[in-house]
C-alpha positions, -999 to 999 in steps of 0.1 A, spaced: -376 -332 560 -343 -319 568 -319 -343 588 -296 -339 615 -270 -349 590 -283 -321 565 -283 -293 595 -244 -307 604 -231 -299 569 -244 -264 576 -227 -253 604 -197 -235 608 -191 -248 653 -175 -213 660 -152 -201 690 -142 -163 690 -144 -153 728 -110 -136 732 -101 -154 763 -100 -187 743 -68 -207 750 -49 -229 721 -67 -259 745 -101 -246 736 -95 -245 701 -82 -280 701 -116 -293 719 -136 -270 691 -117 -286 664 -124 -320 683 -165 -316 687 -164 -304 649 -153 -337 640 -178 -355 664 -208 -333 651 -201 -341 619 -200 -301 608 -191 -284 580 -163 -259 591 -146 -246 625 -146 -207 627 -114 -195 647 -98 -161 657 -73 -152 636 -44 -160 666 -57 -194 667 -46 -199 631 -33 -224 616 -52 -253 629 -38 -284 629 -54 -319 630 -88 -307 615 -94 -339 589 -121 -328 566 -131 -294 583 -131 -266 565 -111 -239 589 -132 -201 582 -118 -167 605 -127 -133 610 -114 -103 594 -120 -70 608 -141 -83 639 -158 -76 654 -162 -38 646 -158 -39 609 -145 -3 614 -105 -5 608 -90 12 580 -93 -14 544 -61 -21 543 -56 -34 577 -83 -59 568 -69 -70 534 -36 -72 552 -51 -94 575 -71 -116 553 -44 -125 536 -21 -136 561 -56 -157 572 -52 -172 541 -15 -182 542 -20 -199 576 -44 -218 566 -78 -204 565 -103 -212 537 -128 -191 545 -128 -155 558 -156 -139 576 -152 -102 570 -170 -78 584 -183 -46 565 -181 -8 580 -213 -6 591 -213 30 598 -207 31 558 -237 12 550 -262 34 573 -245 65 556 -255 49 523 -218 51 509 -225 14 492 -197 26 473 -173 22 500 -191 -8 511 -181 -28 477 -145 -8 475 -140 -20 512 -156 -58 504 -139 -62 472 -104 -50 490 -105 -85 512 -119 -101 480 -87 -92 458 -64 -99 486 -79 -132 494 -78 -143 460 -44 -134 450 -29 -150 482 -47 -184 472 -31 -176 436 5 -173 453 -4 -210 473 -12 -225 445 -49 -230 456 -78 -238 436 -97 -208 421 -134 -202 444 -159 -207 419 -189 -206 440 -195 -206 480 -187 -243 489 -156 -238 467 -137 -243 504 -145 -277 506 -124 -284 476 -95 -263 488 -102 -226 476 -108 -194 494 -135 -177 499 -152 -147 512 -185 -141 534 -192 -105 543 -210 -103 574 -234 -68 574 -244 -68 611 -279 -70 596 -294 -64 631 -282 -25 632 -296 -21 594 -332 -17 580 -344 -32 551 -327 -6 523 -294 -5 542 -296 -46 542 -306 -49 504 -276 -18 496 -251 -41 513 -259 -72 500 -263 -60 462 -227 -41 473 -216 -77 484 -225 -94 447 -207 -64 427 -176 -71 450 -171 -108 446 -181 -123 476 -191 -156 481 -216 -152 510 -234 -129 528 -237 -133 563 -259 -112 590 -241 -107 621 -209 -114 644 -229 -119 672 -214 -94 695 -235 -64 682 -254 -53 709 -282 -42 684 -284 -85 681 -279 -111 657 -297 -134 631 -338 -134 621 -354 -148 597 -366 -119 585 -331 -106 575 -321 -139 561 -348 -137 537 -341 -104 529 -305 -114 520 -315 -144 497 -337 -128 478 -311 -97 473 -284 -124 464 -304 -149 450 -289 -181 440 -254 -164 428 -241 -163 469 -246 -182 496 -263 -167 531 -251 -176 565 -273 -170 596 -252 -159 629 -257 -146 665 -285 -158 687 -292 -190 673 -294 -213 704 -321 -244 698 -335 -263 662 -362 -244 660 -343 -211 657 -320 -230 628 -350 -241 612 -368 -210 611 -334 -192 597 -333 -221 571 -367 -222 556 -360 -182 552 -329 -190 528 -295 -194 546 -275 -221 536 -251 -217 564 -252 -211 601 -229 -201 626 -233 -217 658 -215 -219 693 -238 -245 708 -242 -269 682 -246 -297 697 -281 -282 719 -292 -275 680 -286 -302 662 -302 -321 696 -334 -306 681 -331 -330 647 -335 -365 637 -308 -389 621 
């Protein structure tokens, strides 16, 4: 049976309204450490963050539309990087994947992959070998495909576009989509696309334990939370 502990090294305890202050960040950065999480996910403006201990700090890239030109989001990824993000949350152009330009999906996914990369290079950081490479210093990539305003083809196309681009996760919403966020169906839909060679992470709507554990029997490895303490309330020690 999965433990609170378990559920804790899951999370990434996110804060992206934009009328966050620096304060606010601080007390996310704080609760992190007392939940005993895996990562704190910031708006880029927050960055850096200091006086984290062993958090991993993640971002967004491109959020929450996904629909700026690729360059804007490599260009942004990479300064992520060199203020002190480990892991980027970049969101796809969703308009490309209902077209069914996949193409552009990977060209667009493997921009921010490329960019990411070669600014760790330039830091001297460790090369991301897999998706908890973050935790021993790298930098890595989820792509977040906003699975809620795809069907099942359009999900599959832009997770199989994530693998051929380099990412290190998939991820299914930014939880401002007003088409919604996380289900397990779409979670298990990603894993079995990605299969063991990418992580998933499960975002957007996930408010109680059962919710986390439904999304975690389907396959995700990672979830994105803003209440985390109400979810891991739900688990034992």
């Amino acid at each position: 049976m999965i433990t609170r502990t378990d559920v804790a090294q899951m999370i990434d305890h996110t804060l992206l309204k934009p009328e966050s202050t620096p304060d606010d960040f601080a007390a996310l950065v704080e609760a992190g450490k007392e939940l005993g999480v895996k990562a704190v996910c910031v708006s880029p403006s927050a960055l850096p963050v200091t006086d984290t201990g062993d958090l991993v700090v993640a971002t967004v890239v491109g959020f929450p539309s996904g629909a700026v030109k690729p360059q804007i989001k490599t260009a942004e990824a990479a300064q992520a990087v060199r203020d002190g993000a480990r892991e980027i949350d970049m969101v796809i152009n969703v308009g490309q994947a209902i077209a069914g330009d996949f193409a552009g999906v990977e060209a667009d996914i493997n921009g921010v992959v490329t960019a990411v990369a070669e600014a760790a290079k330039d830091l001297g950081l460790p090369v991301a070998t897999g998706p908890e490479s973050a935790t021993e210093g790298a930098a890595i990539v989820k792509v977040i495909i906003e699975s809620a305003a795809l069907n099942d083809e359009q999900i599959v196309g832009a997770c199989e576009a994530a693998v051929r681009a380099g990412a290190h996760y998939v991820k299914t919403s930014t939880g401002f989509h007003p088409a919604g966020g996380a289900s397990a169906h779409a979670v298990k839909l990603m894993r079995s696309t990605v299969g063991d060679a990418l992580g998933v992470k499960a975002s957007g709507g996930i408010r109680d334990a059962q919710a986390a554990q439904s999304m975690i029997e389907a396959g995700a490895s990672r979830l994105g939370l803003s209440g985390s303490a109400a979810v891991l309330d739900g688990f034992t020690a």
